[in-house]
C-alpha positions in Angstrom: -89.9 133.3 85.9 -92.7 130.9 84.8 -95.9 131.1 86.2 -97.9 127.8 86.2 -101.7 128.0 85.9 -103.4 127.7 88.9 -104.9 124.0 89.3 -108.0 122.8 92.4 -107.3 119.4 93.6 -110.6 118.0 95.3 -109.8 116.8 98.7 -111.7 114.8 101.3 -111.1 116.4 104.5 -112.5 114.1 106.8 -110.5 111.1 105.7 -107.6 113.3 105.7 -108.0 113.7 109.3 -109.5 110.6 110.1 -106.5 108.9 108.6 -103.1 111.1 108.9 -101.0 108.3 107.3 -103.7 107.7 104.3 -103.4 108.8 100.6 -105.9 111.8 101.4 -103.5 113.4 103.8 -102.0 115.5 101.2 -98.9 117.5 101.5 -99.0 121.2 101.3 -96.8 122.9 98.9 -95.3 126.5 99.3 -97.4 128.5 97.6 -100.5 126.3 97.8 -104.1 127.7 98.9 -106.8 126.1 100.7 -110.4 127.4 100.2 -112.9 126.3 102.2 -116.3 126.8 100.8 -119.1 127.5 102.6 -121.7 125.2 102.6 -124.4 125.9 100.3 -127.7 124.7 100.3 -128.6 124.5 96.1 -127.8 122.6 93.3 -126.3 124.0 89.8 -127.3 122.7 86.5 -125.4 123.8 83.4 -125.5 122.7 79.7 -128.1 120.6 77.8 -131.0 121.6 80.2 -133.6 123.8 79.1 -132.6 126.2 81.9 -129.4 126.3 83.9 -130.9 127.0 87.2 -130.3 126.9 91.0 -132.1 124.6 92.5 -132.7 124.1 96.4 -131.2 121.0 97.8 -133.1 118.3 99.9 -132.4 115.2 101.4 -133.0 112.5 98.5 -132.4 114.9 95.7 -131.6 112.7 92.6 -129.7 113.8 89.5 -133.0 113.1 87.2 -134.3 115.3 89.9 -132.4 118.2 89.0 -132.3 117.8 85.3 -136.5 117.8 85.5 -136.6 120.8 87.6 -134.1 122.7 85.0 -136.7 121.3 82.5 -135.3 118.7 81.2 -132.7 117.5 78.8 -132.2 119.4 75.5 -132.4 117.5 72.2 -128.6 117.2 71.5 -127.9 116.6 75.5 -125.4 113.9 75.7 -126.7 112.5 78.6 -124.2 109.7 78.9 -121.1 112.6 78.8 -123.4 114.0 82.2 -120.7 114.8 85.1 -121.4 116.5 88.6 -118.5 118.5 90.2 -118.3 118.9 94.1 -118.0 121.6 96.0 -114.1 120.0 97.6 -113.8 120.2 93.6 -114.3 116.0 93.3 -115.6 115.1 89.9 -118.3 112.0 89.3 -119.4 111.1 85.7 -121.8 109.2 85.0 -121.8 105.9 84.8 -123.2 103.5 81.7 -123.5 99.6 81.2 -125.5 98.2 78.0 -128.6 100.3 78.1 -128.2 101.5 82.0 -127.0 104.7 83.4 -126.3 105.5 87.0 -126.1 108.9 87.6 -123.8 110.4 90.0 -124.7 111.6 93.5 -126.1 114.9 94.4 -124.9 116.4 98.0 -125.4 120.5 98.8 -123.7 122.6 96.3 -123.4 120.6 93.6 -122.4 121.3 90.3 -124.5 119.5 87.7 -123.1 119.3 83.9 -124.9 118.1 80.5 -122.7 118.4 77.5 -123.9 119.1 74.2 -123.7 116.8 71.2 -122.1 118.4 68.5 -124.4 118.5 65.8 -123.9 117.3 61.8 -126.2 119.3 59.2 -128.4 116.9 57.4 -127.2 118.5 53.9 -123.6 117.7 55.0 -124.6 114.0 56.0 -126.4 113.6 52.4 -123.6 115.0 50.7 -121.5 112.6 52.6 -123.6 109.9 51.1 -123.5 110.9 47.5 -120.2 111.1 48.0 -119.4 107.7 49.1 -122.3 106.4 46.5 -120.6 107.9 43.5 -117.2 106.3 44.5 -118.9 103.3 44.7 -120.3 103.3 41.3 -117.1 104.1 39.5 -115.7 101.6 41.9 -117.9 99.2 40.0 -117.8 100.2 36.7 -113.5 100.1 36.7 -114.2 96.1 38.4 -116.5 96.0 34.9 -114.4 97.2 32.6 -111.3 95.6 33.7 -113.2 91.9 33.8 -114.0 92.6 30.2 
């Protein structure tokens, strides 16, 4: 038999039963599990910070909030990659318009995320260049030649 990998679908519960006939009301399929988490009361970073902590959550914790109490963003953080996931499993990324970013909000048990930017040695970007300058020279000297 095939076994398929097992898959969390975020849910909002109270617009599930606030709403049978909505598209929240989701239908349960054999086989299916529902985990109800308990409620925590911290907030998760992970990734470009200096240090992946817990932190405690209080009412009118930001996302900046979090990131400056995990010490920060790391040099290669991409902060506009940043997502949060939920603890019903809902992921929010963050947002970017022009020179703007609007960071997702941060509720009890939150899951923050900073991917890191996947760094190109400087000898490999020089070498890159030489590269591309050398072509260019031949480039110019075949143009030469030919004309002549």
């Amino acid at each position: 038999s095939i076994t398929e990998a097992k898959k969390q679908v975020g849910i909002r519960l109270g617009e599930a039963l606030n709403n049978p006939g909505s598209v929240y009301n989701l239908l349960l399929e054999e086989g299916d599990v529902i985990k109800v988490p308990k409620q925590l009361q911290t907030v998760q970073s992970f990734g470009g910070v200096y240090v992946s902590q817990k932190v405690v959550y209080t009412k009118g914790l930001t996302f900046r909030k979090v990131i400056d109490q995990s010490g920060g963003f790391q040099q290669y953080a991409s902060r506009k990659r940043s997502y949060v996931i939920y603890p019903n499993g809902e992921i929010r990324s963050t947002k970017h318009f022009l020179f703007f970013k609007t960071y997702p909000e941060i509720k009890p048990g939150t899951e923050v995320y900073v991917p890191i930017k996947k760094r190109t040695p400087a000898n490999e970007i020089a070498s890159t260049g030489a590269a591309f300058a050398s072509i260019a020279g031949l480039i110019v000297s075949l143009v030469y030649l030919i004309k002549k």
